[in-house]
N, C-alpha and C positions, 0 to 999 in steps of 0.2 A: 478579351471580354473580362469585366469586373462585376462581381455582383457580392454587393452589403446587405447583412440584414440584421434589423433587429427586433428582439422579442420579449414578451413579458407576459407573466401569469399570475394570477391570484386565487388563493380559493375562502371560501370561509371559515374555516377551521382553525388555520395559523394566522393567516394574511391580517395585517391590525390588529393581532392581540397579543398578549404578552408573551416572550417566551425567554427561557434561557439560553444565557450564552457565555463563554468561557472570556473567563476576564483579561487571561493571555493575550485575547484575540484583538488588535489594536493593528492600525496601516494598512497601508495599497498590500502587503506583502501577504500579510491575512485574507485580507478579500480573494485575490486571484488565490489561494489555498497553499500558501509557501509560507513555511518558517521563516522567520526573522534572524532564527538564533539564540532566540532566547529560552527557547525546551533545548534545548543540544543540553548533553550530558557536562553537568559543570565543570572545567578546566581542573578544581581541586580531587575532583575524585582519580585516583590514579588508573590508568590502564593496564598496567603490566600485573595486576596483584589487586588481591582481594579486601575490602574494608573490615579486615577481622585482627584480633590482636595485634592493634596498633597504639602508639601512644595514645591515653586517652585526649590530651589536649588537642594532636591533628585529628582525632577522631570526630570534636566539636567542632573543629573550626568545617569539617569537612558538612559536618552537618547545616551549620549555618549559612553553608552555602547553598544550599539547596533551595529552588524559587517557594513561599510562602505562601501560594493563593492555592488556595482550597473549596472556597465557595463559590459556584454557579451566579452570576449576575443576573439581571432583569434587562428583557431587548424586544423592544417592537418589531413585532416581523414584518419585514418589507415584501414587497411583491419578488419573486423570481425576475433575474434576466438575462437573456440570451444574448450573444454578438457573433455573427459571422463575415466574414469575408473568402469570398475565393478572384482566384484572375487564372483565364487557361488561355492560349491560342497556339494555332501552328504555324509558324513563317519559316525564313530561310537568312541562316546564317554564313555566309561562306559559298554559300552555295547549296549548302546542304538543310535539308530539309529538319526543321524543330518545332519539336511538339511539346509541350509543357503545362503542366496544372499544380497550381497551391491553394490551399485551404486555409482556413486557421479558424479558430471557435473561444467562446470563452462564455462557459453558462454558470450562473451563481445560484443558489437556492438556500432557502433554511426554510424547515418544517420544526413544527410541533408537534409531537405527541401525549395523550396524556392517558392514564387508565388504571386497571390494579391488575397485579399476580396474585393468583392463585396457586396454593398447592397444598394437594388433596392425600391422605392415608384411610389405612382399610385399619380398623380397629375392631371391637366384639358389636357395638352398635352398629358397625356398617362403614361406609364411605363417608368420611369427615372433613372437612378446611381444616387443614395444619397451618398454615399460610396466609397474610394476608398482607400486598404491601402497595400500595399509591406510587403509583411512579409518574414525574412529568420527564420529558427528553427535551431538548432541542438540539438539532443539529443544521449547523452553517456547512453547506459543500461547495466544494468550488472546481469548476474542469476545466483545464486550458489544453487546447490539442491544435498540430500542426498536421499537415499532408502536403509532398510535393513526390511529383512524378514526372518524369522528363526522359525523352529518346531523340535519341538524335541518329539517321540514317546515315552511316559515312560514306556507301556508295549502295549499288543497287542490290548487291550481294552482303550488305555489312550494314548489321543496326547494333546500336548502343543503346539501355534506357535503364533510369536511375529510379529507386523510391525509396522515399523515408516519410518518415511518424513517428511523429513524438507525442505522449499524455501524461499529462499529470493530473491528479485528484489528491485535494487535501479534505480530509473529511474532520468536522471539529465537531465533538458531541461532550453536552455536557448535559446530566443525569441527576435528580432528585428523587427518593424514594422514603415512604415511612410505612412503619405496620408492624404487625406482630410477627417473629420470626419465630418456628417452633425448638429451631435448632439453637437457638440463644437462649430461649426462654423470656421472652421479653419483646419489647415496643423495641422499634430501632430508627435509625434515622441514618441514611445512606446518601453518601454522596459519591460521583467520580467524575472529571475529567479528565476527556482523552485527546489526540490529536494525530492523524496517521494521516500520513503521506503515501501515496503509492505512484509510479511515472513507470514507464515505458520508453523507449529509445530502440529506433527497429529502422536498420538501413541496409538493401540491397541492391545492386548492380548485375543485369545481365547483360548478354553477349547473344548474338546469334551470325554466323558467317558463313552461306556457302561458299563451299572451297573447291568444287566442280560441279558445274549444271548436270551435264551430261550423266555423272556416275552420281548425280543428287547426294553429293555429299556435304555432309550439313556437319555443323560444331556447335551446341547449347552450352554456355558456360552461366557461372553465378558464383558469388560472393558476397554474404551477408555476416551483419554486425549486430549483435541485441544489447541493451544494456536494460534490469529491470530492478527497480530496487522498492522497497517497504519500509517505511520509519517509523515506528511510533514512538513520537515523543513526550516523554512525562507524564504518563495516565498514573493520578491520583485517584487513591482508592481513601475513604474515609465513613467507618462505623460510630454511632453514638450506642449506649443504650439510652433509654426513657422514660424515666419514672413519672409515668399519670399524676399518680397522685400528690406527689413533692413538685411536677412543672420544672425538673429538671433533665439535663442531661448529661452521660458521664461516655467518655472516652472511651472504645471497647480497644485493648490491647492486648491484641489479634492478630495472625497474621491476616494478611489481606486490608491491615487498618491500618491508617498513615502510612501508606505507602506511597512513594515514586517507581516508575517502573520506566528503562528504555527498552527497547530493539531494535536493530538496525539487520536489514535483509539487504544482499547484494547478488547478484546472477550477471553472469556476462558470459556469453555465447557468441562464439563466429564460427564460420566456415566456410567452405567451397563446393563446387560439383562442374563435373564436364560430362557432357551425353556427347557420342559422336553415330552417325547413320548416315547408310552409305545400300546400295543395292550391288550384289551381286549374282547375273544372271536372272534370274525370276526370285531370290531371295531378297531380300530387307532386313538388313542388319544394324542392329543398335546395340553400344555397349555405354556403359559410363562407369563413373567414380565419385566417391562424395566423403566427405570428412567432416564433422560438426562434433566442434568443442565446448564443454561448456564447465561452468565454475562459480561454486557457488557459497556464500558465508553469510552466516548468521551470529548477531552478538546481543545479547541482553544481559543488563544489569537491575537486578531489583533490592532495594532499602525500603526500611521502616522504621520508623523512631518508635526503640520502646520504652514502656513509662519504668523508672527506675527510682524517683523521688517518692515523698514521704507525705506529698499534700496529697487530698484527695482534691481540694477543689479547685484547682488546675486543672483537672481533667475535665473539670464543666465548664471550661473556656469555649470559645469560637477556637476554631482551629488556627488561626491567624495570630490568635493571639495564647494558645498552648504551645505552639510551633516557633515564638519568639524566638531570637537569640538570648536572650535575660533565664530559657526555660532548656536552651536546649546544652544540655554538659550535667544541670542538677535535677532536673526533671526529669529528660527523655533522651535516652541515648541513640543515636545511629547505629542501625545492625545490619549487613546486608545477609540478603535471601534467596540471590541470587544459585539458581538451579544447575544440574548438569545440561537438562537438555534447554536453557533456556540458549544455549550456542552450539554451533556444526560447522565443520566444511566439509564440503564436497566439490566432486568430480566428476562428471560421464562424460565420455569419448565414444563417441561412436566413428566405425571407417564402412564403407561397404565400395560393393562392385557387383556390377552384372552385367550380362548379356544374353540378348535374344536374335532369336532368326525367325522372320515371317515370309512362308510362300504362299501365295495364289496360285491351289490347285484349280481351281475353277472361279468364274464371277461370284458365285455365292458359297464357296467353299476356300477358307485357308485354315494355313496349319500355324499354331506357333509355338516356340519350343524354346527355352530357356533357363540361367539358373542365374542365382544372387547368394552371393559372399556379402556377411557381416560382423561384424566386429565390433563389442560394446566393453568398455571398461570402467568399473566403476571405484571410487575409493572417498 
C-alpha cells in the first residue's frame, strides 16, 4: 500500500505580505533547512588556538574572512507546504513472513511577526516604561523526517524487527528591532541573524526467541544507536545607536555588537539489553542486563570586530560596508570572546541488572519480589 499526500496553508497575517528573510538563505539546500556550507566556521580561523595575540596581519586577514551580510532582506511570504508519503505491507520472503512500514515527510513554513517590547521599573512615581523597542521577525522552518519499521518472523518461535528515524529541522530567523533602550540610554537599532540546525538519528533492533515452550522460556534482546546534533551557524548580532535629531546612526562597540558566533552540539548514545523468563514450579522468573553509553561535546566560538580607528564616520556606515576589507586592520579589529562554558564534554555510562520472581498464591492474589543493580558514571 502507498499513500501521497500533499498540503498547504495560509493565513492573513504573513501569507502575501512582506517579510524578512536571511540573505544567506539561497538553493534547494536552504529550502529543505540544510546548510550549504557556507555558515560553517571559516577554514582561516584556526582550531587548535585562540584568535588573541597573533600577528596583526593574519589577525586581518582572518577577519576578512569572515561572511559580510548583516542585513535582513525583504521576502513575500509564500503559503506553507506539506509532502508526505508512506508504503507498508506484509508478504513472505523466503518463506517467511514480512512486515514492513516507511514514512517520509517534508513540511516548509515561514511566519511573520511583528510587535514591540516592553520593559517596565518601579521608581518614586510608581511603575514606569524603561523600554521600548518595535520588533519585526521572520522565520523560514524547514522539517525533513524519515520512519521505517520492519520484522521479520524467522520461525514460529523467532521474530526479528527493525526501527529507525531520522529529523531534521533548520530553523532561519532573521530579526529587526528599534526603540529606546534605557540601558544605552538612547534610540537603538538591532539587528540579528541566526540559523540552527537541529536532526535526530535513532535506530534499534530487537530480538524475541522462545527457547522452550513447555518451561516458557523466552529471550528479549535490543540494541540501539542515537546520534543528535545542534549547529548554530553564524548568528550575527548588530547594535546602532540613533540620533533623532542629526537622522543618523553610529556603531555601538559593544559586546554583543558585530558579532559572529558558532556552536556545534554532538551526542551519540548506544547500547544493549537482554531480559531472559522462564517459570519455575508455580514461580515466574525474570532477570536482565542493560548497558547505555553515551557522549557528548559541545564547541563554540564567538568574535566581534572592534572599532580601533580614528574616523568617527565609518561607524555611520551600513554594516556591509563598515565590515569592508578596505575597514577591517585600520578601522576594526577581530577580537575573539569566546567563553569558558561556551564548550564541554561529556560522559554518562549507565550498566544495570535485575531480577524478579512472581508467584500466584491464588487467582486474585500474587506475590512479587525483587531487586535492581545500577550503575552510573559520569565525567
Amino acid at each position: 500500500e502507498v499513500k501521497l499526500g500533499v498540503s498547504t496553508s495560509a493565513n492573513t497575517v504573513s501569507t502575501g505580505k512582506d517579510g524578512l528573510t536571511n540573505a544567506n538563505a539561497r538553493g534547494f539546500r536552504s529550502f529543505l533547512g540544510f546548510d550549504d556550507g557556507s555558515r560553517a566556521l571559516p577554514k582561516s580561523i584556526p582550531r587548535n588556538r585562540a584568535v588573541r595575540d597573533m600577528d596583526a596581519g593574519e589577525t586581518e586577514r582572518i577577519g576578512e574572512s569572515l561572511p559580510n551580510v548583516w542585513t535582513p532582506t525583504g521576502e513575500t511570504v509564500t503559503p506553507n507546504l506539506g509532502l508526505t508519503a508512506m508504503v507498508g505491507n506484509t508478504t513472505k520472503i523466503g518463506g517467511k513472513r514480512v512486515g514492513y512500514l516507511a514514512s517520509g515527510m517534508l513540511r516548509h513554513s515561514f511566519t511573520e511577526r511583528s510587535g514591540r517590547n516592553a520593559g517596565v521599573g518601579i521608581t518614586d512615581q510608581g511603575l514606569v516604561q524603561t523600554d521600548s523597542l518595535d520588533f519585526d521577525v521572520g522565520v523560514a522552518e524547514a522539517t525533513v523526517g524519515a520512519l521505517v519499521n520492519a520484522g521479520i518472523d524467522l520461525s514460529k518461535n523467532d521474530e526479528i524487527s527493525v526501527f529507525g528515524m531520522y529529523s531534521h529541522v533548520g530553523e532561519d530567523t532573521s530579526q529587526l528591532a528599534s526603540g529606546f533602550k534605557e540601558s544605552d540610554s538612547t534610540d537603538i537599532d538591532v539587528s540579528r541573524l541566526s540559523f540552527v540546525e537541529r536532526a535526530l538519528m535513532f535506530t534499534q533492533v530487537h530480538g524475541k526467541h522462545l527457547l522452550n515452550r513447555s518451561k516458557k522460556l523466552e529471550l528479549k534482546w535490543q540494541g540501539n544507536f542515537a546520534k543528535t546534533s545542534r549547529d548554530e551557524l553564524d548568528t550575527r548580532d548588530l547594535v546602532y545607536s540613533v540620533d533623532q535629531m542629526a537622522g543618523t546612526r553610529s556603531y555601538q562597540d559593544q559586546p554583543g555588537s558585530g558579532q559572529h558566533f558558532w556552536q556545534e552540539l554532538r551526542d551519540t548514545a548506544g547500547g544493549a539489553g537482554a531480559d531472559l523468563q522462564f517459570r519455575v514450579g508455580p514461580a515466574r522468573i525474570q532477570t536482565g542486563t542493560l548497558a547505555q553509553l553515551s557522549d557528548r561535546q559541545l564547541g563554540g566560538r564567538r568574535f566581534r570586530f572592534k572599532f580601533v580607528g580614528d574616523s568617527t564616520t565609518v561607524r555611520n556606515l551600513p554594516a556591509e560596508q563598515m565590515f569592508s576589507a578596505d575597514n577591517i586592520g585600520s578601522e576594526f579589529e577581530l577580537e575573539e570572546g569566546t567563553l569558558h562554558e561556551d564548550s564541554y564534554q561529556a560522559k554518562l555510562n549507565t550498566y544495570a541488572g535485575y531480577a524478579l520472581s512472581e508467584v500466584e498464591i491464588h487467582p486474585k492474589f500474587r506475590v512479587i519480589g525483587g531487586a535492581r543493580f545500577e550503575r552510573s558514571t559520569q565525567n
